[in-house]
N, C-alpha and C positions, 0 to 999 in steps of 0.2 A: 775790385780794388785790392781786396785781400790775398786774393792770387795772383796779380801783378807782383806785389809787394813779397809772397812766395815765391815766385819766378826769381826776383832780383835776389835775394837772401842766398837762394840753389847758385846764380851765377856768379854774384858778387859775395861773399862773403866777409863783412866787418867787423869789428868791436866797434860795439854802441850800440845807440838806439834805431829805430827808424827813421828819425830826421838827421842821420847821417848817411843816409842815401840822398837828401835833398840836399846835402854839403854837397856831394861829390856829382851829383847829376843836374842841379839845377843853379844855388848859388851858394855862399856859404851865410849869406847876410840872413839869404830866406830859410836856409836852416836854423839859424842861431834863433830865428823868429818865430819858426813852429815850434822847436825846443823847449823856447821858453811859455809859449801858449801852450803845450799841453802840459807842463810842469804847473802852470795857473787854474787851469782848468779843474786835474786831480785835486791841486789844493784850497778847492773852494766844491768840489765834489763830494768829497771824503766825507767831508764833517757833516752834510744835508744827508748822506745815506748814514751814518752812522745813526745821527739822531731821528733816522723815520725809523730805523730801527728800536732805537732804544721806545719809542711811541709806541711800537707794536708790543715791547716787553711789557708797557703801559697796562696791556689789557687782560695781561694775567690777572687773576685775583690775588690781592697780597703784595703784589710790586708795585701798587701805584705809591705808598709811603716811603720808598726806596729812592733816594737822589739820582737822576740821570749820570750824573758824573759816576757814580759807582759803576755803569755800565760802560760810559764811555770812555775812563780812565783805560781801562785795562784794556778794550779793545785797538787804542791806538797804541799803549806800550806795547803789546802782540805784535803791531803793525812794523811799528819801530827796529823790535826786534829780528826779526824775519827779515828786514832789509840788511843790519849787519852782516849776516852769512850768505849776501849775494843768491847768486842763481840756485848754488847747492843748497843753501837752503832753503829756499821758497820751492824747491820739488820736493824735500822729503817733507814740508809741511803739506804741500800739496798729496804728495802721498799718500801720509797718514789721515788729511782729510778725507781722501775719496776713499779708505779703509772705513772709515769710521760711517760713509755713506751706506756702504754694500753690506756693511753689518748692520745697519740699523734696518733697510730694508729686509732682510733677510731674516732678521729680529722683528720686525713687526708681522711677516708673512705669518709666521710661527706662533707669535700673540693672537694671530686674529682666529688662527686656526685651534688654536687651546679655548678663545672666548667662545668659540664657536659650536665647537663639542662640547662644552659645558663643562670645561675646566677651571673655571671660576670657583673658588667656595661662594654659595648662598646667591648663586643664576641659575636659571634655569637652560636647560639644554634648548639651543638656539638652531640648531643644524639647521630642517629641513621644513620650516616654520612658513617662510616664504616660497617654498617650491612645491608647485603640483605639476601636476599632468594640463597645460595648457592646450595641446595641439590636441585633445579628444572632445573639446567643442569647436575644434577649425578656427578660422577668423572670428567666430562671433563673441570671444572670449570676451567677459568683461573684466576680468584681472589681469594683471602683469607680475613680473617674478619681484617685485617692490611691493607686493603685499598690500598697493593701496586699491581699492574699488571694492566689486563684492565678490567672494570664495563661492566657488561652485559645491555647490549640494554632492556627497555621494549618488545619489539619487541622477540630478542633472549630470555628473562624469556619465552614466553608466546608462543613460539613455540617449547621449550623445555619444557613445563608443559603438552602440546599436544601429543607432541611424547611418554613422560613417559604415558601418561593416554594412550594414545594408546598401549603403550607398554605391560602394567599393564591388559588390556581388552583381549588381543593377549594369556596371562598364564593363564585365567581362563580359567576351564574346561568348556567343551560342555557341555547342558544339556543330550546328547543323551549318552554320555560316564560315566557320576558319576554314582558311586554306588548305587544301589535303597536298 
């Protein structure tokens, strides 16, 4: 559907919406009809997402004393807004959204990797807490790199690193049996 509707936009190109392809392809009656159903739709949309929203801000600690209208006021004036400057401006609001996306990721990478190396004041050095050497007891490991089950023994590492090497010495061929 979406690429039909791409197809048309590349061939025909309009001002308006997309139920002015159903003016000019199909009726003008049944445009004016979709038109206004999904002008009804957003506006009975809008308000159930804002407010599952504002539910979710619910569950911060400290915001539940906070009138939802303080949350949903300003969200629709935003809204509001953003529509006055048309298309230009709902791309550089878009823009600076998805600025503010790539920074924040980019900005967490960096957090987790400071929390990590023990760049917290008063944590301890977290690095390499959850990581061993798994693959020196083969499949029978009973841990995983999540820390939860039971930690293998230096002891158990290094008498299962024995057994593979011996295991590993056990499949190599004979000198007296290889190919000359």
């Amino acid at each position: 559907m979406m690429q039909a509707l791409a197809e048309m936009t590349v061939l025909y190109p309009i001002n308006g919406a997309f139920c002015m392809y159903i003016v000019r392809f199909v009726d003008p009656s049944f445009g004016f009809a979709c038109a206004w159903e999904y002008a009804i739709s957003w506006l009975t949309v809008l308000p159930y997402e804002i407010s599952a929203a504002v539910n979710i801000i619910h569950y911060w600690p400290g915001s539940e004393s906070v009138n939802a209208a303080a949350f949903i006021v300003p969200l629709l004036v935003a809204l509001v807004v953003i529509q006055f400057f048309g298309v230009r401006g709902y791309a550089e609001v878009e823009y600076a959204l998805s600025l503010m996306k790539i920074i924040a990721c980019v900005g967490f990478m960096i957090l987790g990797i400071i929390i990590d190396t023990g760049g917290v004041p008063g944590q301890p050095y977290i690095g390499g807490k959850y990581w061993f050497v798994i693959m020196a007891r083969g499949f029978e490991t009973k841990t995983n790199t999540l820390g939860t089950g039971t930690h293998p023994t230096p002891m158990e590492v290094s008498s299962a690193a024995s057994t593979a090497s011996a295991v590993s010495s056990s499949l190599q061929p004979s000198p007296t049996l290889a190919p000359s």
